[in-house]
C-alpha positions in Angstrom: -9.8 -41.1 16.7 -11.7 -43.7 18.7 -13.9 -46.4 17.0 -17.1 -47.3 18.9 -17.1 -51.8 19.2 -19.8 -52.7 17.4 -20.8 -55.0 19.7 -21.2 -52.4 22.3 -21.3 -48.8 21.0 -20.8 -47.4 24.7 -17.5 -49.3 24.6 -14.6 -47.5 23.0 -11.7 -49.9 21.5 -8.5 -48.7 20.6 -6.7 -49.3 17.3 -4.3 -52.4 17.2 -0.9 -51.3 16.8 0.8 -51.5 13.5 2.6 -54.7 13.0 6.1 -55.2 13.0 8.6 -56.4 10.2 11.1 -58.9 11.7 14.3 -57.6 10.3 17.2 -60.3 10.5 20.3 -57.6 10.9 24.4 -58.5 10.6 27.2 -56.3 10.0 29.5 -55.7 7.2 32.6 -53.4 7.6 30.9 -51.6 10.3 28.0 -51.2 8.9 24.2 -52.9 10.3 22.6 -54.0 7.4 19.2 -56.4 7.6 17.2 -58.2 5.5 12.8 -59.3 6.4 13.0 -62.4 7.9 10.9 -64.1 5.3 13.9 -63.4 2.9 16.4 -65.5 5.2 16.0 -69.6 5.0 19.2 -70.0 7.0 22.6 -68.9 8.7 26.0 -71.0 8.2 29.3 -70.5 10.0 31.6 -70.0 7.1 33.2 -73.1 6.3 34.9 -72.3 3.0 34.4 -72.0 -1.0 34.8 -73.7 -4.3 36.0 -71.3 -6.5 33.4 -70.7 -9.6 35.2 -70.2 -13.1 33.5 -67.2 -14.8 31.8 -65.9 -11.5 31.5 -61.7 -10.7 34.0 -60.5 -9.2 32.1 -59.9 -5.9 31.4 -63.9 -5.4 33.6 -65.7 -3.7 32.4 -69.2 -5.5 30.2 -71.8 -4.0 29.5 -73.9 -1.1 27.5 -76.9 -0.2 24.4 -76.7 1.3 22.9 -80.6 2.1 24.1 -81.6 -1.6 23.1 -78.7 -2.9 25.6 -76.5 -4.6 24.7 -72.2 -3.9 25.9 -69.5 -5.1 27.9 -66.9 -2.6 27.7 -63.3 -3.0 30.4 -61.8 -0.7 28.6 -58.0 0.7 31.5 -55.9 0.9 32.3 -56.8 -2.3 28.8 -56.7 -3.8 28.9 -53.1 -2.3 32.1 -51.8 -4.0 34.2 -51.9 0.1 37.4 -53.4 1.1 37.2 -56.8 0.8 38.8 -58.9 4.4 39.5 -62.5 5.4 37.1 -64.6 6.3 37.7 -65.8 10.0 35.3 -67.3 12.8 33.0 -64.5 13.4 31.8 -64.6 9.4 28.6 -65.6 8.5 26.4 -67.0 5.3 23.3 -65.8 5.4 21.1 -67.7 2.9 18.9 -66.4 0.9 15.6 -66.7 -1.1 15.3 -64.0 -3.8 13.2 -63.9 -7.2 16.6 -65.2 -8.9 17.0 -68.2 -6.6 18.8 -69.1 -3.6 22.4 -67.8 -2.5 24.4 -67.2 0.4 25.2 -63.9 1.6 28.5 -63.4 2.8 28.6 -61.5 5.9 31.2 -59.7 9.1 28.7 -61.3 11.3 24.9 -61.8 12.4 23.6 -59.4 14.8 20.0 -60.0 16.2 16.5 -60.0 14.8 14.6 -56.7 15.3 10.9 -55.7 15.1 10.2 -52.9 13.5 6.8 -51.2 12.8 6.2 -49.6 9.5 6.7 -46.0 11.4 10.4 -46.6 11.3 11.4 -47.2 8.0 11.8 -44.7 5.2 13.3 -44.6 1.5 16.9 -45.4 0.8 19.1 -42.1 0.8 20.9 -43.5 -2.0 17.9 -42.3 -4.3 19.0 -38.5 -3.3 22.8 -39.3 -4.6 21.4 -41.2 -8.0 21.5 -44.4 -6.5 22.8 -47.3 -4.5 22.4 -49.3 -7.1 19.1 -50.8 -6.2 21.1 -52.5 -3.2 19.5 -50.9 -0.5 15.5 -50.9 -0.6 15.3 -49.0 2.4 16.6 -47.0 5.8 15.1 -48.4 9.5 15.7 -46.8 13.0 16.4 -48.7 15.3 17.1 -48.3 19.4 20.6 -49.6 18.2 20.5 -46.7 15.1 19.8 -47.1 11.5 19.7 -50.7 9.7 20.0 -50.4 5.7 17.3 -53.0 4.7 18.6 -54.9 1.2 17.2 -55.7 -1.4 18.3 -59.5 -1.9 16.6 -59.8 -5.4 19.1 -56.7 -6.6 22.2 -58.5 -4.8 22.8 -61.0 -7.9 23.5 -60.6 -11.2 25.0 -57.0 -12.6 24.3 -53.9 -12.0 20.9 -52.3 -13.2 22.8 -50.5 -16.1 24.1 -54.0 -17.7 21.2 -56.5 -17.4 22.6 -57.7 -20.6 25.5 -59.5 -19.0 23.7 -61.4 -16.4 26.0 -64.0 -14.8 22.7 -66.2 -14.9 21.9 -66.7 -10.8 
């Protein structure tokens, strides 16, 4: 439908378009995963870890950001997929979720997408019982689909044992 302007009821205006998400995508293990730009504070070229005693099994340990010590959550791990070596092309994405900052361990960073709202729906995973709250949901793209994460669900355990939080 066409509203009349206001200003001018003999003047048809056309509806803005629906604004776009700026998705910031990377790959892991072949894969195009993204997270909303508003999520993302920074990328890093990996530059190695500090090991963490008593850390999940998906984090790799630590690194320093400006004097700041952060968490690293490595995504094929955190995703239950063959872990690799780290090499030139990997990337720490950092994030800001509801349970602090930490650094995404990724293959490497691809571009930043916008997407309007038209091109996302919910995560597949919800059909099979779950991704465990991972994935919040599926975008098309020109390049094919981007799995958008959920970077408050990448930390601590699983949703079945929030009684053994790690504690970032």
């Amino acid at each position: 439908s066409i509203d009349m302007n206001p200003f001018n009821p003999h003047q048809a205006t056309t509806p803005e378009p629906p604004a776009e998400r700026q998705v910031v995508t990377f790959q892991t293990a072949g894969t195009v995963y993204g997270l909303e730009i508003d999520a993302v504070q920074e990328l890093l070229a990996f530059d190695g870890f500090t090991p963490l005693p008593e850390s999940p099994p998906y984090s790799p340990g630590t690194f320093d950001l400006r004097g700041l010590v952060v968490p690293a959550v490595d995504l094929r791990l955190r995703l239950g997929l063959e872990s690799r070596e780290y090499n030139r092309y990997t990337v720490i994405v950092v994030i800001r979720s509801a349970r602090g900052m930490f650094g995404l361990v990724v293959d490497k960073v691809s571009d930043v997408l916008g997407l309007t709202p038209d091109k996302f729906q919910s995560a597949p995973g919800d059909a099979l019982g779950g991704t465990g709250g991972h994935i919040a949901s599926v975008a098309h793209s020109e390049a094919g689909l981007v799995y958008l994460l959920n970077p408050d669900r990448l930390t601590g355990t699983d949703l079945e044992t929030p009684a053994q939080d790690p504690g970032f």
